[in-house]
Kinemage of the C-alpha trace (Angstrom):
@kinemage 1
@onewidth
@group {chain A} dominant
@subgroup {mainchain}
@vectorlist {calphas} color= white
{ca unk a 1} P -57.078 1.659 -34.555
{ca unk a 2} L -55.188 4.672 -33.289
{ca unk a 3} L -54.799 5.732 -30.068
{ca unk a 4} L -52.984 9.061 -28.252
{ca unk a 5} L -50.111 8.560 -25.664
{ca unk a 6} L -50.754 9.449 -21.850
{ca unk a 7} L -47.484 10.674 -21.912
{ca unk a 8} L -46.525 12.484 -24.600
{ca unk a 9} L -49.739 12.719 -26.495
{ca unk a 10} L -48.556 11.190 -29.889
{ca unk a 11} L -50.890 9.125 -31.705
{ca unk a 12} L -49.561 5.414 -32.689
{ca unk a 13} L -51.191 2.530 -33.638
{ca unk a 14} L -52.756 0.456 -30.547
{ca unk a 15} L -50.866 -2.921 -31.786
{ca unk a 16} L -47.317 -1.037 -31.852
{ca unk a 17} L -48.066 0.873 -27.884
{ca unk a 18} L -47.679 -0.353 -25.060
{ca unk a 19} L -51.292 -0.203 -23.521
{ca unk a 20} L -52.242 3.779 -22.962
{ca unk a 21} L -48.783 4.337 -23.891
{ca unk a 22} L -46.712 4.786 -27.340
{ca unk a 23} L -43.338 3.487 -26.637
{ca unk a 24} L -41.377 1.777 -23.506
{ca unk a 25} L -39.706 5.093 -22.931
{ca unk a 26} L -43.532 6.987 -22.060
{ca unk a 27} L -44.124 4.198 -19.992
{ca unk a 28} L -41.236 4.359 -17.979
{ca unk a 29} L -40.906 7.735 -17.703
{ca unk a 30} L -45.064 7.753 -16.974
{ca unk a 31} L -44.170 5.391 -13.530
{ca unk a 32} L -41.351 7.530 -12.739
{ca unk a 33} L -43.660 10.564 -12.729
{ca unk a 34} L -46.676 8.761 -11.010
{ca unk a 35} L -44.294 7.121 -8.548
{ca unk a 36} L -42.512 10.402 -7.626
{ca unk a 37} L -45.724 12.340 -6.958
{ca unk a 38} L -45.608 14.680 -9.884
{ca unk a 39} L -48.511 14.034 -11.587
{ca unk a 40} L -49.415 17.496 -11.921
{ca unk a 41} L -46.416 17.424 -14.968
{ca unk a 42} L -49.813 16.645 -17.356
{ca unk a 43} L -51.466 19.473 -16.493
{ca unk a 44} L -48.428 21.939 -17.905
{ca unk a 45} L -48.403 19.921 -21.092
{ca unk a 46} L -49.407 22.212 -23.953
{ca unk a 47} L -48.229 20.079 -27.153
{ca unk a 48} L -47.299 16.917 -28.411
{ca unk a 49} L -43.479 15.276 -27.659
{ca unk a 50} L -41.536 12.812 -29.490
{ca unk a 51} L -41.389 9.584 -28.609
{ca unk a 52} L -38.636 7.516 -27.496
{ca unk a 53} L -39.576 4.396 -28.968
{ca unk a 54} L -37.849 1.314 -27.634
{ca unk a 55} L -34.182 2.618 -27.498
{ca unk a 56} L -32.557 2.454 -24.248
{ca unk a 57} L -31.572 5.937 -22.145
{ca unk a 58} L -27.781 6.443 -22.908
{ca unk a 59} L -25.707 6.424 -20.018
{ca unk a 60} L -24.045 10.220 -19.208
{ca unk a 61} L -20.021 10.445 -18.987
{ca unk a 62} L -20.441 10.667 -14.488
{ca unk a 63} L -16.543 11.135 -14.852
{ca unk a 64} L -16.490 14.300 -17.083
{ca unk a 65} L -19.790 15.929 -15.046
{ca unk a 66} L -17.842 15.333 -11.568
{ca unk a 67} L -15.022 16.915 -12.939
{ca unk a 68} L -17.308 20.117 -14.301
{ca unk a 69} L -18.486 20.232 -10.373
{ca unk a 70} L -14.989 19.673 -8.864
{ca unk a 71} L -13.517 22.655 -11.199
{ca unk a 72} L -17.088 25.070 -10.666
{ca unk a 73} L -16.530 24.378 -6.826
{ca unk a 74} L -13.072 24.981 -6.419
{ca unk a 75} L -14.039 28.929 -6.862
{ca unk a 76} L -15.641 28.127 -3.458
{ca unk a 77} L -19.306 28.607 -1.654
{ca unk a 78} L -22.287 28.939 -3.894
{ca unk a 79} L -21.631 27.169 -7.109
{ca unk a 80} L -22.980 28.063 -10.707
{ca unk a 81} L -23.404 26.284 -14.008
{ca unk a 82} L -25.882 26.801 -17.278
{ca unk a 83} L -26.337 23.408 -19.125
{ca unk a 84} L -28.063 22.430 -22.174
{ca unk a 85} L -30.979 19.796 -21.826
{ca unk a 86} L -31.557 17.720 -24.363
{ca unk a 87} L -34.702 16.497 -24.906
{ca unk a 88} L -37.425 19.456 -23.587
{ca unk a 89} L -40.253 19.650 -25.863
{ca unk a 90} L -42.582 21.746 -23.128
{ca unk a 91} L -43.748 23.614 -20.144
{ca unk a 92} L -44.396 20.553 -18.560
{ca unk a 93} L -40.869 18.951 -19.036
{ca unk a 94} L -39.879 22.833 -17.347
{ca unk a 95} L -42.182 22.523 -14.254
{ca unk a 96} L -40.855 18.599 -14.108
{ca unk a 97} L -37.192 19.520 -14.080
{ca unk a 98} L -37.360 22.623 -11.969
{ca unk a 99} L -39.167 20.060 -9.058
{ca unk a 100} L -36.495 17.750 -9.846
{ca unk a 101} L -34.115 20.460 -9.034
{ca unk a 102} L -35.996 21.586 -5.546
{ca unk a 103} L -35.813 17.942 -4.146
{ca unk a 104} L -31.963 17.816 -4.317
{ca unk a 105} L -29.619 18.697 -1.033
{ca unk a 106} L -27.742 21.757 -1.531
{ca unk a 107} L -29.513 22.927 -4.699
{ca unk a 108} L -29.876 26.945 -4.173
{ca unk a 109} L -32.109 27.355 -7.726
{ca unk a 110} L -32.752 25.473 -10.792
{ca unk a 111} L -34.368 27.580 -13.339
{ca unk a 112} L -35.335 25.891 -17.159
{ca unk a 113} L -35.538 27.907 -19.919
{ca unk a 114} L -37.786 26.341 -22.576
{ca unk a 115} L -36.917 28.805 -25.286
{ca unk a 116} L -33.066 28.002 -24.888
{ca unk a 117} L -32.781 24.705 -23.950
{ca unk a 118} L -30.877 25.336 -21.160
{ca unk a 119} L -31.036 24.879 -17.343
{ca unk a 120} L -28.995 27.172 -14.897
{ca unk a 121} L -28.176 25.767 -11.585
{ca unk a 122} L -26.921 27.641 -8.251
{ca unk a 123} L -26.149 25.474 -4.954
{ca unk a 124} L -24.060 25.244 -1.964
{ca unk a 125} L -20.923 23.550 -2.483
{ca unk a 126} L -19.867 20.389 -0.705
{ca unk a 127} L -24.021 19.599 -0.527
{ca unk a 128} L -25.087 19.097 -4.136
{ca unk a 129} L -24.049 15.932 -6.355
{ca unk a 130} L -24.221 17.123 -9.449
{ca unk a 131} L -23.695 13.056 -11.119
{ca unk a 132} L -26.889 12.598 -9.405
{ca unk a 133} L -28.717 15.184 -10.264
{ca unk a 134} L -28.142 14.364 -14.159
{ca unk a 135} L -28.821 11.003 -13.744
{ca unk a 136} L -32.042 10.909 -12.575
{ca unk a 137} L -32.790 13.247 -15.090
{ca unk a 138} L -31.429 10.586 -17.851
{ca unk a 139} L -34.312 8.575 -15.848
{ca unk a 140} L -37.074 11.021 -17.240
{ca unk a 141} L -35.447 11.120 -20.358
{ca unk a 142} L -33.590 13.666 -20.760
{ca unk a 143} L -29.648 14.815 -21.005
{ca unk a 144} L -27.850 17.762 -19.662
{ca unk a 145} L -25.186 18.983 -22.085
{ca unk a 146} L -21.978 20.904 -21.306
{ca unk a 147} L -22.327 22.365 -24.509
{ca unk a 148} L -25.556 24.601 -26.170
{ca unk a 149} L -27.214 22.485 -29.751
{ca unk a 150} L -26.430 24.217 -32.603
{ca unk a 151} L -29.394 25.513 -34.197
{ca unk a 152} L -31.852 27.953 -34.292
{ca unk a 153} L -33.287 28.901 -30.603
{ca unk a 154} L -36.503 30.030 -31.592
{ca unk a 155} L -39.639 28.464 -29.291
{ca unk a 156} L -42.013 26.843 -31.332
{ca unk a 157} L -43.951 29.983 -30.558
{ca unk a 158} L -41.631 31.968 -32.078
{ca unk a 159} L -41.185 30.165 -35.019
{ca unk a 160} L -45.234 30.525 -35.935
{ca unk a 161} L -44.915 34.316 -35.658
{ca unk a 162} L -41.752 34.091 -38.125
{ca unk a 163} L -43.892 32.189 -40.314
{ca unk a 164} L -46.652 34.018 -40.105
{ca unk a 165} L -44.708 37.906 -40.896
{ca unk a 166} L -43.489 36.021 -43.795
{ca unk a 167} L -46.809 35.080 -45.379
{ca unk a 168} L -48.264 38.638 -44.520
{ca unk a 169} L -44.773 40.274 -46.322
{ca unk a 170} L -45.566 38.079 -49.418
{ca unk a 171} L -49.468 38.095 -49.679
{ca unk a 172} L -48.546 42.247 -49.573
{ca unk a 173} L -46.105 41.713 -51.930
{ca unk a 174} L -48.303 39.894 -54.585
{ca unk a 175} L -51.055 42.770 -53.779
């Protein structure tokens, strides 16, 4: 029997889940999200995720992202950074993020772009730890990245309307 993922909405088979949930990673993250009073993340869902499975979170380098804050504050005041995030799949993961971002000392904005894969952060320096900030979001699963992926940065969105100009071109082609 098959069953859908509270979390991410995957389906898996009910002997492989873990209860209402596909992997240990949805269920973690799924407390973490109950437990921090952000519930409201699975009403911005709009598609399915991938699932973690039972592979453990990878720990981030604290020493190289204290290092990216010491040299960004050292231009003094209000501080600046774009990162890539690793592991957005949806609205939802923006929303959860960007409230993430709010509930941190010091933290000026924190705006997600889904389309881009990248988060840009503004906050007062000397109040924000930056470490922190990425490690609780290696709690829910996903990574910031000094560095943007390589690949194509069309939204899923976007890549349906490519698709779709290119069957139009050839059905008008073979007319």
């Amino acid at each position: 029997m098959r069953k859908t993922c509270r979390h991410c909405y995957t389906r898996f088979s009910a002997s492989k889940g873990h209860g209402e949930l596909c992997c240990a990673g949805c269920e973690h993250v799924y407390s973490l999200i109950q437990k921090g009073g952000l519930g409201d993340y699975y009403k911005m869902q709009d598609r399915v995720g991938r699932p973690i499975f039972d592979s453990p979170f990878q720990a981030e380098n604290i020493v190289l992202v204290k290092q990216l804050q010491d040299q960004v504050e050292s231009e003094g005041g209000y501080s600046k950074v774009s990162f890539g995030v690793q592991g957005l799949s949806c609205m939802g993961c923006v929303w959860l993020i960007e409230q993430l971002a709010k509930h941190h000392r010091g933290v000026r904005s924190g705006k997600v772009a889904v389309s881009s894969h990248r988060i840009s952060l503004a906050w007062n320096a000397g109040e924000f730890d930056l470490a922190d900030f990425a490690a609780e979001l290696q709690n829910f699963g996903y990574r910031l990245s000094p560095h943007q992926s390589v690949g194509p940065n069309l939204s899923p969105l976007g890549i349906r309307l490519l698709l779709s100009l290119i069957f139009c071109a050839n059905g008008l082609f073979l007319t």
